[in-house]
C-alpha positions as CSV (number, residue, x, y, z in Angstrom):
1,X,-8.9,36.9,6.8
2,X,-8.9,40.3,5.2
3,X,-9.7,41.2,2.0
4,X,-6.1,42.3,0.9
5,X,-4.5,38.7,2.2
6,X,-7.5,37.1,0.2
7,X,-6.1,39.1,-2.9
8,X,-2.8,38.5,-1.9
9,X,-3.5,34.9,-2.0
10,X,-5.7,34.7,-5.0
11,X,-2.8,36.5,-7.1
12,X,-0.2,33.9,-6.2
13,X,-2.2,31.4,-6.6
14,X,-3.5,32.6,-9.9
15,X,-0.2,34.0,-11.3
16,X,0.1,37.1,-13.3
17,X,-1.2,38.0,-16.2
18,X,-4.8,37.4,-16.8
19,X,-4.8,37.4,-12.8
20,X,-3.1,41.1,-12.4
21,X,-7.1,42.2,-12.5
22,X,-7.1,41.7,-9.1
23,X,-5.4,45.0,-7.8
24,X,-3.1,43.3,-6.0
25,X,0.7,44.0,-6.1
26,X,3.6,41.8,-4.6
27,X,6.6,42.7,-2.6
28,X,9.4,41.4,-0.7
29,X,9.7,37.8,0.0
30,X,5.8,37.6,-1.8
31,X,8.3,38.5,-5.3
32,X,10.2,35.7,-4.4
33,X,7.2,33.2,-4.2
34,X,5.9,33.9,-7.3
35,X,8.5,33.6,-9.3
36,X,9.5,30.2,-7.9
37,X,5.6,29.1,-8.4
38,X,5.8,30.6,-12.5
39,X,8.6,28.8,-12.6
40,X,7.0,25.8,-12.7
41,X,3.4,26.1,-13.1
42,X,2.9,29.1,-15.7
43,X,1.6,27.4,-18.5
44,X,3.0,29.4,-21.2
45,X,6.7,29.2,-19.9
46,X,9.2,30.4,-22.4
47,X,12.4,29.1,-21.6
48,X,12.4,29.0,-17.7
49,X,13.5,25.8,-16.0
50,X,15.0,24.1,-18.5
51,X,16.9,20.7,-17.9
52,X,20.4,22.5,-18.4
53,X,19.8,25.7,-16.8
54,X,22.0,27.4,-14.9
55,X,18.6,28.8,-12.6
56,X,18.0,24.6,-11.3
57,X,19.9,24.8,-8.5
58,X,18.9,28.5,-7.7
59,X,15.1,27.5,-8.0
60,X,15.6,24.7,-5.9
61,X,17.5,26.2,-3.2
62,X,14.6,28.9,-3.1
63,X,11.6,26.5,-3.1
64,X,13.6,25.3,0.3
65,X,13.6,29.2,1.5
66,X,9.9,29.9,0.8
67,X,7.9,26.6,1.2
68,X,7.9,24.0,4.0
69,X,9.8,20.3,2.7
70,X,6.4,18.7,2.3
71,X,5.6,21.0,-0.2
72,X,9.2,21.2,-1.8
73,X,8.4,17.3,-2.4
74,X,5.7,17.9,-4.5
75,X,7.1,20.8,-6.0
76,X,10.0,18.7,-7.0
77,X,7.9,15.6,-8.0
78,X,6.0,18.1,-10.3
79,X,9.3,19.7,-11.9
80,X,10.8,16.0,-12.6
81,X,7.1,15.7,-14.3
82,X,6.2,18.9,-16.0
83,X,8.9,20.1,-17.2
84,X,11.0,17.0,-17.8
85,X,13.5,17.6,-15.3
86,X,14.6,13.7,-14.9
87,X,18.0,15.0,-16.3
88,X,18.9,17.1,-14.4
89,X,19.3,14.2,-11.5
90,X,22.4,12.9,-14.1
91,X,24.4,16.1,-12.8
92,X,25.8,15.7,-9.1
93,X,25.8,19.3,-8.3
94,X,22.0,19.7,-8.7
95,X,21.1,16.7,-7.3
96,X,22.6,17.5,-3.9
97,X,20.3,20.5,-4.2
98,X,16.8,18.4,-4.1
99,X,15.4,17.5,-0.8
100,X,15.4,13.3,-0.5
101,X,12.4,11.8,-0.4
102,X,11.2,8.0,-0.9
103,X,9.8,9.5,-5.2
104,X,13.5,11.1,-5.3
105,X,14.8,7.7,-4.7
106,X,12.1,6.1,-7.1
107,X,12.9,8.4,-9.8
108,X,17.2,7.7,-9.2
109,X,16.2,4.1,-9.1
110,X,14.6,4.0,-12.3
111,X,17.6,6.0,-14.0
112,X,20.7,4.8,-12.4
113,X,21.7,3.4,-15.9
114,X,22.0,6.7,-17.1
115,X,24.3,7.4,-14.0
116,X,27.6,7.4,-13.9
117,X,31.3,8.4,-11.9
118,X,30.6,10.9,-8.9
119,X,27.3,11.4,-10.4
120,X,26.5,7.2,-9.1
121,X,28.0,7.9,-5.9
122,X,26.0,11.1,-5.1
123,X,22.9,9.1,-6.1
124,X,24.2,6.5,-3.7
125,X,24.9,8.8,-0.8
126,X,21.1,10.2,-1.6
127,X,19.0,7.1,-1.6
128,X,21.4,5.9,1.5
129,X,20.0,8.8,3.6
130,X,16.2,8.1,3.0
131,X,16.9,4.7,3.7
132,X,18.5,5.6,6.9
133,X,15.5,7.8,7.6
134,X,12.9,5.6,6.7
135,X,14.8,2.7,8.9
136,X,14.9,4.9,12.5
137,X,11.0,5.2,11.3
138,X,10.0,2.0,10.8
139,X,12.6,-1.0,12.0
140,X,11.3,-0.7,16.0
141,X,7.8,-0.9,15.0
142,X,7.9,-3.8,13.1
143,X,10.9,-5.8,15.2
144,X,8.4,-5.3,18.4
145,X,5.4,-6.3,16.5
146,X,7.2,-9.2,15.0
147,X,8.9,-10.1,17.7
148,X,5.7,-10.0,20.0
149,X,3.8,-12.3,17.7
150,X,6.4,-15.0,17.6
151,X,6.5,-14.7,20.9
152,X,3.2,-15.6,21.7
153,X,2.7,-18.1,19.0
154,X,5.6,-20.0,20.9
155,X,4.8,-20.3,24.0
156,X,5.2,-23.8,25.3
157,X,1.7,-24.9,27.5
158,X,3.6,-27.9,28.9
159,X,7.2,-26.5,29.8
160,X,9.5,-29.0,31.8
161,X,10.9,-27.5,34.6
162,X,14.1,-25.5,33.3
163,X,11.9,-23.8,31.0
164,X,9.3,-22.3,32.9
165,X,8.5,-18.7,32.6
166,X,8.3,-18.4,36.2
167,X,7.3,-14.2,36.4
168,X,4.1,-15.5,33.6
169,X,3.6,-18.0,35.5
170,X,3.4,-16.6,39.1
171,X,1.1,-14.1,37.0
172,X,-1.2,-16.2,35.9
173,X,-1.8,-18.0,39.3
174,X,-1.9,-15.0,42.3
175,X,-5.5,-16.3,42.3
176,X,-4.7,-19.6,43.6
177,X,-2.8,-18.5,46.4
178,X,-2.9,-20.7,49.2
179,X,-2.5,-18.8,52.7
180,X,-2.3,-21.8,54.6
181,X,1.2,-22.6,53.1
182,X,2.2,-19.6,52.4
183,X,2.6,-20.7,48.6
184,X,0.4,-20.5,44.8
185,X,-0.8,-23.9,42.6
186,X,0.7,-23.4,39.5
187,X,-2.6,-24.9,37.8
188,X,-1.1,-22.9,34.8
189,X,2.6,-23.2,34.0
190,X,3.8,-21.2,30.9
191,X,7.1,-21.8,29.5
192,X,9.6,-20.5,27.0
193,X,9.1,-21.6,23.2
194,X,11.3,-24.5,22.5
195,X,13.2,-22.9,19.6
196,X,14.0,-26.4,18.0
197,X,14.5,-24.7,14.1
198,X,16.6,-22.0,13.7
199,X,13.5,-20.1,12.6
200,X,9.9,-20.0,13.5
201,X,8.6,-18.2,10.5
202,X,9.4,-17.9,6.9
203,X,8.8,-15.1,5.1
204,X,8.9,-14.3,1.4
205,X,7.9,-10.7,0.5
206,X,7.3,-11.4,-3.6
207,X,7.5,-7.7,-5.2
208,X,6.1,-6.5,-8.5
209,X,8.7,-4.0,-10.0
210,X,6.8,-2.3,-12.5
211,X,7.2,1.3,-12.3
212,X,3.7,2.1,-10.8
213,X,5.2,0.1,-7.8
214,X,8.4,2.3,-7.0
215,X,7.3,3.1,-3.9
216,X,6.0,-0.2,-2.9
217,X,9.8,-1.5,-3.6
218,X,11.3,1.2,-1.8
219,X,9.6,-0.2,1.7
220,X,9.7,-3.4,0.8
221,X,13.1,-3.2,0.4
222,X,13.2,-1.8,3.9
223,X,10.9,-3.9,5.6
224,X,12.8,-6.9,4.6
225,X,15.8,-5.9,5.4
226,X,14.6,-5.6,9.1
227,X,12.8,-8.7,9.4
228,X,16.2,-10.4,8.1
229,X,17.5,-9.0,11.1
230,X,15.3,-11.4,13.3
231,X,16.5,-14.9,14.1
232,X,13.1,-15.9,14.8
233,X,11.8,-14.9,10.9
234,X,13.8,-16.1,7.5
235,X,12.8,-14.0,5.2
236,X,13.4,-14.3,1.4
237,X,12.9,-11.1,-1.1
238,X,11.8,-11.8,-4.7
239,X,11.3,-9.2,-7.4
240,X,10.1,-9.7,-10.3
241,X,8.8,-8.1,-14.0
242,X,9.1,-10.6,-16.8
243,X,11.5,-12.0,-14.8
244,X,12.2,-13.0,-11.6
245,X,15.2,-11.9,-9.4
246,X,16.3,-13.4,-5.7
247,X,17.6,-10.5,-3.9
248,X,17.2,-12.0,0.1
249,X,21.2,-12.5,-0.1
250,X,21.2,-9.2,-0.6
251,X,19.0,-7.7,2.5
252,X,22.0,-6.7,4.8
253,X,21.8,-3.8,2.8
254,X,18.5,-2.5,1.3
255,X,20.5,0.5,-0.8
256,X,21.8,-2.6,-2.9
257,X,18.9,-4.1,-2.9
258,X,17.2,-0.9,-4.0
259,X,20.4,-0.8,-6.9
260,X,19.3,-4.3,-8.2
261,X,16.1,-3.5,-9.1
262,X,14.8,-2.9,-12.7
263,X,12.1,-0.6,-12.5
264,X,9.4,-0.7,-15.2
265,X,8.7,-3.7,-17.9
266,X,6.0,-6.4,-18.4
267,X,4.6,-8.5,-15.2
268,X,4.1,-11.8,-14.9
269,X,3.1,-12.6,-11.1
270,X,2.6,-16.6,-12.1
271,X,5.9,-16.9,-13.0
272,X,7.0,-14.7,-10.0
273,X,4.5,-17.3,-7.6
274,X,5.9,-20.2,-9.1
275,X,9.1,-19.2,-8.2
276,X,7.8,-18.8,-4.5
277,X,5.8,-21.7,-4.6
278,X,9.2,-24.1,-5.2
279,X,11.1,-22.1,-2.6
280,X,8.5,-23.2,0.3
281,X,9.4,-25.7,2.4
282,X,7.3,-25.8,5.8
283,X,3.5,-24.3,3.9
284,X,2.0,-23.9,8.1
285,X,4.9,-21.6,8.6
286,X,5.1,-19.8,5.4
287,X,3.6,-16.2,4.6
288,X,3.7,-14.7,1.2
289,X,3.2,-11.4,0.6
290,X,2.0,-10.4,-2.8
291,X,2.8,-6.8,-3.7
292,X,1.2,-6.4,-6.9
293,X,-1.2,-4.1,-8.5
294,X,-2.2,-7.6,-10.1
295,X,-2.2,-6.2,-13.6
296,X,-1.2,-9.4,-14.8
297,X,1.1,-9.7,-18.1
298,X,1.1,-14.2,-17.5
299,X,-1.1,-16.6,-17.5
300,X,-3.8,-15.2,-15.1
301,X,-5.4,-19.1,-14.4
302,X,-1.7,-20.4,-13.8
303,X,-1.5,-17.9,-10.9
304,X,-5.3,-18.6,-9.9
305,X,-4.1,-22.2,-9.2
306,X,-0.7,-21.3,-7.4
307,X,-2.6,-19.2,-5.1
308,X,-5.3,-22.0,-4.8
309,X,-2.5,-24.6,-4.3
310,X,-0.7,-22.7,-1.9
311,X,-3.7,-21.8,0.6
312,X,-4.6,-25.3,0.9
313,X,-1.6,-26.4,1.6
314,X,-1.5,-23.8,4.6
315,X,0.6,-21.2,3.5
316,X,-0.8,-17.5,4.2
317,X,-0.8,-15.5,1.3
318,X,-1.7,-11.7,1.3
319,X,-2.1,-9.3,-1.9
320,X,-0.9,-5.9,-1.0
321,X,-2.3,-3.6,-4.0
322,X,0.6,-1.4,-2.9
323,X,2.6,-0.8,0.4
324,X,3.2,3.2,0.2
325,X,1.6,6.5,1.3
326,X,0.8,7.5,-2.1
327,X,-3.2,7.1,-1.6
328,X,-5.7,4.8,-3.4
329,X,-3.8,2.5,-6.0
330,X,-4.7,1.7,-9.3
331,X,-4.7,-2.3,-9.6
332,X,-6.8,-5.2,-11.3
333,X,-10.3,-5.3,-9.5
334,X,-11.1,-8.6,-11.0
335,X,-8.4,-10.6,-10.5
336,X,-8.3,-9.2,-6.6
337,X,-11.5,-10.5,-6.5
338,X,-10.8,-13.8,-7.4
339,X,-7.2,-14.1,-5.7
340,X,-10.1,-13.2,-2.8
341,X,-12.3,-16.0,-3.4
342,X,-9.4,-18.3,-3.0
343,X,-8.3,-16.9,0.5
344,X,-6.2,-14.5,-0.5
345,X,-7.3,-11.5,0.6
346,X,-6.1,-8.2,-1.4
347,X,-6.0,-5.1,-0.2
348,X,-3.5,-1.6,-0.1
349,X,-1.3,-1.0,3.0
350,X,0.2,1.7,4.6
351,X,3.7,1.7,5.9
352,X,2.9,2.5,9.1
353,X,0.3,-0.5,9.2
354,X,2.5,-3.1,7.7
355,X,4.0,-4.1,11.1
356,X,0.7,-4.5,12.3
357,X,0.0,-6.8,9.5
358,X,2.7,-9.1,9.8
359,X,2.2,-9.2,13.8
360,X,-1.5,-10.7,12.3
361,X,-0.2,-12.8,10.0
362,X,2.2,-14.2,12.5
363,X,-0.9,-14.9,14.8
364,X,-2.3,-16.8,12.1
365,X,-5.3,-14.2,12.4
366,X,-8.2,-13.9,9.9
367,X,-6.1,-11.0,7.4
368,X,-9.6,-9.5,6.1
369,X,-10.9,-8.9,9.9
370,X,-8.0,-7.0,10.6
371,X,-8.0,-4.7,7.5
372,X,-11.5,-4.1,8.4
373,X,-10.4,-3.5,12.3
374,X,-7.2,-1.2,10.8
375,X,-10.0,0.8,8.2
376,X,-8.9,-0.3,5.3
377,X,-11.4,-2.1,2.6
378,X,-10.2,-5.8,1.3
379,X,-11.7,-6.2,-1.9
380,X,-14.5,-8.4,-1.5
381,X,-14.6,-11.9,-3.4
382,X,-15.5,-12.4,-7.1
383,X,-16.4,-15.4,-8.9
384,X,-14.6,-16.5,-12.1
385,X,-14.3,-14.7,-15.3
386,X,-17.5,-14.6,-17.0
């Protein structure tokens, strides 16, 4: 790199100012740049980007021009935190300026009561295309992992005849070919599951809807409303803060489900788990997933026993500290310790991985081994509270 690109990049990093010392004029589309960056980040901003001005939708059509969308999505995250921007999301004009993204749709979320008229609809048709995004993403991964599992868990070892899986089965036997007669010994037979219920698995995805778990909701959302899809999974959706709210009526449509939800409040997971807990009817074939950053607002050895309760009975439970892409979370070490003493492991999960997970779940496989297989660190046991 040469030194006047180094300056060059130095001043816009730096601003100007203190930083003009280092010789270095702008031009041209550099001009540009910098005023969209002291926009935002010059520290003693007089006037500017304020919530009603006129320069909002300029700005933000010119952060599109000059900087690549993952870093007009933190741009814009920073301008809604900053400089208090939030408000400017109640005017439809500026917000079809931002560039969706899943903290857009958190932020709309947790303000849609100060929406209203086309202002509602715009934030409707916003959170509708990440959604649709988001879905073409992540709804094959986790149908074919889902799908596979059950699958496999179903197979029938002892098939009558008109349900043999003759191409598995043929398969599984070329080795006992017999050349004499021309034919194979089926000393294996495999057969197609015998789908007696009209599901195989339940699922209940129990969601903390505090506001540090926007993001977490906003997949969850999703992720439920693709396993609903399955006829081999009935899956049940369950927010909660200091309430508790069934949404799985509503999982045709995770934008209404998204609608429904009251970001931000207290938490109280035991109530949320007790409301799972009395909705289980077949514990082998039950998995819970937990998404909590287990800062619990309850009775912390209420929800110790549910867990404890529901594990020996045989239903799988999983804490998920958080199901985003937003890094390490912020959560309750202790109590993940001790959910993790009960057989409940805890740990944060990717969107990306989740299908993965389930696929395990599904398989009935030991949840800790495969966080460790996938790179991700459960949080190990912990005794009781001191």
């Amino acid at each position: 790199m040469s030194d006047t690109e180094r300056l060059r990049r130095w001043r816009l990093v730096l601003g100007g100012g203190a930083a003009d010392g280092t010789g270095c004029g702008l031009s041209g589309r550099d001009v540009g740049i910098d005023r969209a960056l002291g926009a935002l980040y010059d520290s003693d901003r007089k006037g500017g980007l304020g919530a009603s001005s006129p320069s909002v939708p300029r700005w933000l059509g010119d952060i599109r021009e000059y900087f690549p969308a993952s870093v007009v999505q933190v741009m814009q995250r920073d301008a809604f935190e900053r400089l208090d921007l939030r408000r400017m999301l109640t005017e439809p004009e500026m917000l079809e300026a931002v560039v969706p993204d899943v903290a857009l749709v958190s932020t709309l979320i947790s303000m849609r009561g100060l929406l209203g008229g086309k202002t509602k609809d715009t934030a409707r048709l916003v959170v509708r295309k990440v959604v649709e995004a988001l879905m073409r993403k992540l709804e094959e991964p986790l149908r074919q992992a889902v799908t596979g599992a059950i699958d496999r868990a179903s197979v029938n070892r002892r098939p009558r005849h008109a349900e043999i899986d003759w191409n598995r089965t043929i398969r599984a036997n070329l080795r006992h070919y017999q050349a004499e007669y021309r034919t194979i010994i089926p000393e294996t037979r495999f057969g197609h599951g015998r789908r007696q219920r009209a599901s195989l698995k339940d699922v209940i995805l129990c969601i903390d809807q505090s506001g540090s778990m926007a993001s977490s909701v906003v997949y969850s959302s999703i992720f439920g409303a693709v396993m609903a899809s399955l006829p081999a999974v009935t899956t049940r959706l369950v927010v909660f803060d200091t309430e508790v709210v069934d949404l799985s009526d509503e999982l045709e449509d995770p934008v209404e489900v998204l609608f429904s939800v009251q970001l931000g409040g207290g938490t109280d997971i035991n109530r949320a788990m007790g409301y799972c807990e009395s909705r289980i009817t077949r514990p082998e074939d039950t998995i819970l997933v937990l998404i909590s950053d287990l800062y619990e607002g309850g009775v912390e050895a209420g929800l110790l026993a549910r867990a404890q309760r529901m594990v020996a009975s045989g239903v799988q439970v999983v804490a998920l500290l958080a199901l985003s892409d937003e890094g390490a979370p912020s959560y309750d070490r202790a109590l993940a310790g001790r959910l993790a003493a009960l057989g409940v492991p805890a740990f944060a999960c990717t969107p990306d991985l989740f299908p993965d997970l389930m696929a395990a779940a599904i398989r009935k496989s030991d949840l800790t081994a495969w966080a460790a297989s996938a790179g991700i660190a459960a949080i190990p046991a912990a005794g009781p509270p001191g």
